[in-house]
C-alpha positions as CSV (number, residue, x, y, z in Angstrom):
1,X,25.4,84.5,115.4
2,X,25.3,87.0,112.6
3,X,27.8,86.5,109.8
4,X,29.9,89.9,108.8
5,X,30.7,89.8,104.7
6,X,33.5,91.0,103.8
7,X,32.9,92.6,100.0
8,X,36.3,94.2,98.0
9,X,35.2,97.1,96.6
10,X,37.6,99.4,94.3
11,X,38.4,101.8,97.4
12,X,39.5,98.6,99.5
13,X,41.3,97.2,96.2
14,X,43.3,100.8,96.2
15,X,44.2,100.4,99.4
16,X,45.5,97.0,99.2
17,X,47.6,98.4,96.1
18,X,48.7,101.1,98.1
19,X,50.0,98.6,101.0
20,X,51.6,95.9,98.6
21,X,52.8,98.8,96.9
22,X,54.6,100.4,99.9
23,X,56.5,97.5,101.5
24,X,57.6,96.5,97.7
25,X,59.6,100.0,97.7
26,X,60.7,99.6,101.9
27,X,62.4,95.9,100.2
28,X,63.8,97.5,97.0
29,X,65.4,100.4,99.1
30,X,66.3,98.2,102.3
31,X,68.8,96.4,99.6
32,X,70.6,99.2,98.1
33,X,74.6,99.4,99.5
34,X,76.7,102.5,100.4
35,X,79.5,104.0,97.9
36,X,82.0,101.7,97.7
37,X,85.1,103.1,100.1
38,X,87.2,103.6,97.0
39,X,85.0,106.2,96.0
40,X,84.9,107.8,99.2
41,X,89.1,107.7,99.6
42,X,89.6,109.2,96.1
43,X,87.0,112.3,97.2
44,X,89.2,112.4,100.6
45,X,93.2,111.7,99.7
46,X,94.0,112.4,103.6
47,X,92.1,109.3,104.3
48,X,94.0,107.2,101.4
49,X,97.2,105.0,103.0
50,X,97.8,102.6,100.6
51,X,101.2,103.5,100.5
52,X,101.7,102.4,104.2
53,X,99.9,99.2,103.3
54,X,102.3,98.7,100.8
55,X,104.9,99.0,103.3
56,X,103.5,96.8,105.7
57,X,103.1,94.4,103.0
58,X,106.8,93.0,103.3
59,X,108.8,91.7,106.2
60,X,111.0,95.0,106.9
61,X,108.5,96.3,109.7
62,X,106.3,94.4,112.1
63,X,102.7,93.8,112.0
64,X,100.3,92.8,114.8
65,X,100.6,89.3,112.8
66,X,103.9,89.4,114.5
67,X,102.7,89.5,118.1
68,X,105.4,86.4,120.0
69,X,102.1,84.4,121.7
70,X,104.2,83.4,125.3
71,X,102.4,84.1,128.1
72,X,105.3,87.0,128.9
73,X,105.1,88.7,125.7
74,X,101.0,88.5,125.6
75,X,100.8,89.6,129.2
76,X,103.3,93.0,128.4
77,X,101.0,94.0,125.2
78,X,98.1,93.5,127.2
79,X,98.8,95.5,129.9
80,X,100.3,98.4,127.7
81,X,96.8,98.5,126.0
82,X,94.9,98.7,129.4
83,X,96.9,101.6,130.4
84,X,96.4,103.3,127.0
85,X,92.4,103.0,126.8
86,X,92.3,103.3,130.4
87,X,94.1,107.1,129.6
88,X,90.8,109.4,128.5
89,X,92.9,112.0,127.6
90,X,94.4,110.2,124.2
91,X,92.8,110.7,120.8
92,X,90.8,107.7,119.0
93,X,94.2,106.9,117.1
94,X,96.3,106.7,119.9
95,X,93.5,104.5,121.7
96,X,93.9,102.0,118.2
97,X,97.8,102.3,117.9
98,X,99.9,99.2,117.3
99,X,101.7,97.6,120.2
100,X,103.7,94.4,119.5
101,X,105.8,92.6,122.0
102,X,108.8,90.3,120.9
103,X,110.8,89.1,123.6
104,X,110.1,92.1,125.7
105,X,110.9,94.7,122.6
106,X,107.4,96.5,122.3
107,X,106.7,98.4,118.9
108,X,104.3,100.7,118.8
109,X,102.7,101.4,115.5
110,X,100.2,103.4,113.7
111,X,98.9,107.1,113.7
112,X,98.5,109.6,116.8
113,X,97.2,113.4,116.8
114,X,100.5,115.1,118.1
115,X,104.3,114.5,119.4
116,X,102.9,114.7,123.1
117,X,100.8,111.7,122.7
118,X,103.6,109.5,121.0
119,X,105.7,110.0,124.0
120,X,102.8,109.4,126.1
121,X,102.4,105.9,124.7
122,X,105.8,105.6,124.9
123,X,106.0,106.7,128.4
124,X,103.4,104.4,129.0
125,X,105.1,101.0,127.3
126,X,108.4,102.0,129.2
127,X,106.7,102.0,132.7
128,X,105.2,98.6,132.1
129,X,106.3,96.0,134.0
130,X,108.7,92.9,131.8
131,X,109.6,95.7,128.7
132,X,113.3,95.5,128.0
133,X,112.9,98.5,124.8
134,X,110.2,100.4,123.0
135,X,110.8,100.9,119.4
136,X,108.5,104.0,118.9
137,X,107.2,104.2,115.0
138,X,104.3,105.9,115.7
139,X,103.4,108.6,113.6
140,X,102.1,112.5,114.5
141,X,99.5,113.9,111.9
142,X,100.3,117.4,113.4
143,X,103.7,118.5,113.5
């Protein structure tokens, strides 16, 4: 059997630089992070709602933290939010809205694209089987 040498010669040693080089960049640039989303809200002040975190902050309005866990109240919020993803025609926001159920009082929460789709969530929380009021705080962006 004839033995193959391997020699390093300046051309392989370039190439080897070249290699060691390369993935030592690919690790350096795999580690660096995205703006941070501060940034990004003060370029955007549509996007900024501290203020409605403040708000949420104290006890005056409810919170999904506030969710009653019997199986009655569980079973209303869950079947409100089928309904509402199962609906195509609502927006993103409307799909991620608040609903909270307390003793059959639903409270729908957060923002929605226009007046027709906050009544069509309320609509939709109204027609669901074991809800005794909906308390409809959900907000329009467009008038």
């Amino acid at each position: 059997m004839k033995r193959v040498s391997m020699r390093f010669t300046p051309l392989n040693s370039i190439g080897l630089a070249a290699i060691s080089l390369t993935a030592a960049l690919i690790l350096t640039v795999g580690n660096v992070q995205a703006e941070p989303t501060s940034l990004m809200l003060a370029a955007n002040p549509a996007v900024e709602n501290t203020g409605h975190n403040a708000r949420d902050s104290g006890n005056a309005t409810l919170t999904p933290e506030d969710q009653k866990e019997t199986p009655g109240d569980i079973k209303i919020t869950t079947a409100i939010r089928k309904a509402v993803i199962k609906n195509k025609s609502l927006s993103l926001d409307a799909h991620n809205a608040k609903i909270i159920t307390r003793d059959g009082v639903v409270t729908l929460r957060g923002p929605v694209e226009n007046a027709a789709e906050k009544l069509k969530l309320q609509t939709i929380a109204e027609k669901t089987r074991g809800v005794k009021q909906v308390d409809n705080q959900l907000e329009t962006k467009t008038p």
